[in-house]
C-alpha positions as CSV (number, residue, x, y, z in Angstrom):
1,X,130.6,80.9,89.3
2,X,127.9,78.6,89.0
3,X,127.4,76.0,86.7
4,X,124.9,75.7,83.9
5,X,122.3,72.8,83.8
6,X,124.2,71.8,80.5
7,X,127.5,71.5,81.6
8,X,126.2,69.6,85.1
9,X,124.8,66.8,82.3
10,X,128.2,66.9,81.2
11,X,129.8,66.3,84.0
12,X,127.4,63.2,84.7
13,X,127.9,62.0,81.2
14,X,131.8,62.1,81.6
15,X,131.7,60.8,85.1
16,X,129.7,57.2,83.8
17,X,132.9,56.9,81.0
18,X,135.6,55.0,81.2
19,X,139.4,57.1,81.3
20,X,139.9,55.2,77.9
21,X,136.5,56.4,76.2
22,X,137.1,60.0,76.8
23,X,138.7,62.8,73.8
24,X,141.6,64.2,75.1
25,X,142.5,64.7,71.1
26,X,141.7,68.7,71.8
27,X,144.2,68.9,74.9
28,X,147.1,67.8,74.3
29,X,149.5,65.7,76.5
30,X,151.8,68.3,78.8
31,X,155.3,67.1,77.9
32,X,157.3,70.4,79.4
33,X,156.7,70.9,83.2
34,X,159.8,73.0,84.0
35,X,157.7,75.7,84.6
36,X,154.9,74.0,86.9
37,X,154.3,75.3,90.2
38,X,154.8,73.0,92.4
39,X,151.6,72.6,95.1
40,X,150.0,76.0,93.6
41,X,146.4,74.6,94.7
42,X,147.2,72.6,97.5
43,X,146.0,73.5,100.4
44,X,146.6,71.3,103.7
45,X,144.2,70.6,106.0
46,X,144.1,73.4,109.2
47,X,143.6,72.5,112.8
48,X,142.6,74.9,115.5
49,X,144.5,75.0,118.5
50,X,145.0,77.4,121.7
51,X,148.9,78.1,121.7
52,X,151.1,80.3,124.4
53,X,153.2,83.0,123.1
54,X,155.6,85.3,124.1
55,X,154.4,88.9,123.9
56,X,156.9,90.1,121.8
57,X,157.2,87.7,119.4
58,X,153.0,88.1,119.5
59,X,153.5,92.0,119.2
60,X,156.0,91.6,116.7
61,X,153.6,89.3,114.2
62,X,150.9,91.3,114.5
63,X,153.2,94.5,113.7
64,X,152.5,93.2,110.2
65,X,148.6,93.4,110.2
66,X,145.8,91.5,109.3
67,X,147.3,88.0,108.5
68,X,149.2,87.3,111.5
69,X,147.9,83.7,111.9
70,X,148.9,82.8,108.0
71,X,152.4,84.8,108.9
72,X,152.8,82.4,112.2
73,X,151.6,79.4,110.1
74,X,154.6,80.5,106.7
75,X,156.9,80.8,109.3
76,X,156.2,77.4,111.2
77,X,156.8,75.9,107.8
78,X,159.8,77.2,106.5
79,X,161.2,76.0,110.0
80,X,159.7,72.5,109.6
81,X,161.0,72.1,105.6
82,X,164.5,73.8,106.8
83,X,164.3,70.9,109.5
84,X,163.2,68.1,107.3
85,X,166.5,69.1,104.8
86,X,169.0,68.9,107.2
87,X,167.5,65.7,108.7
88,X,167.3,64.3,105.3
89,X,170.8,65.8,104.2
90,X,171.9,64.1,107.6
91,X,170.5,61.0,106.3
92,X,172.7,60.9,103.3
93,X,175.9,61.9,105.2
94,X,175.4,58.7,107.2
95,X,174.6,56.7,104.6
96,X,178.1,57.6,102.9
97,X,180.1,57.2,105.9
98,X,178.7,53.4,106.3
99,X,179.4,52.9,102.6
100,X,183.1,53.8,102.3
């Protein structure tokens, strides 16, 4: 969607205020975020790369159609957060054997 001449000048107007100087009164302040979704329009940066994989695993990832590089890419990252856990809940297991 592209945006109106009007709301550009808006945009300009706001962007020359200071935080304090703008009405928020008509949004107010969002005091329940137990329902927020966390990192809903993040979206990390990509990197190309030319990778080496074994055929099946290749077949079997493209046995799911189009996609297969976002698929390779999901899967990458549950392995890497999975990872990160057990380091972290590693971490904490150390931490409590020094302390007692």
């Amino acid at each position: 969607m592209k945006m109106t001449k009007e709301q550009a000048r808006q945009i300009r107007a706001l962007k020359r205020m200071k935080d304090e100087d703008i009405d928020l009164s008509d949004m107010p302040e969002k005091l329940d975020w137990s329902n927020a979704i966390r990192g809903k329009f993040y979206r990390p940066v990509k990197k190309s790369l030319t990778i080496r994989i074994d055929a099946d695993v290749l077949a079997w990832i493209k046995s799911g159609g189009k996609g297969y590089q976002t698929r390779i890419n999901y899967h990458l990252r549950e392995a890497m957060l999975k990872s990160r856990k057990k380091a972290s809940a590693a971490a904490v297991r150390k931490k409590m054997r020094r302390a007692s």
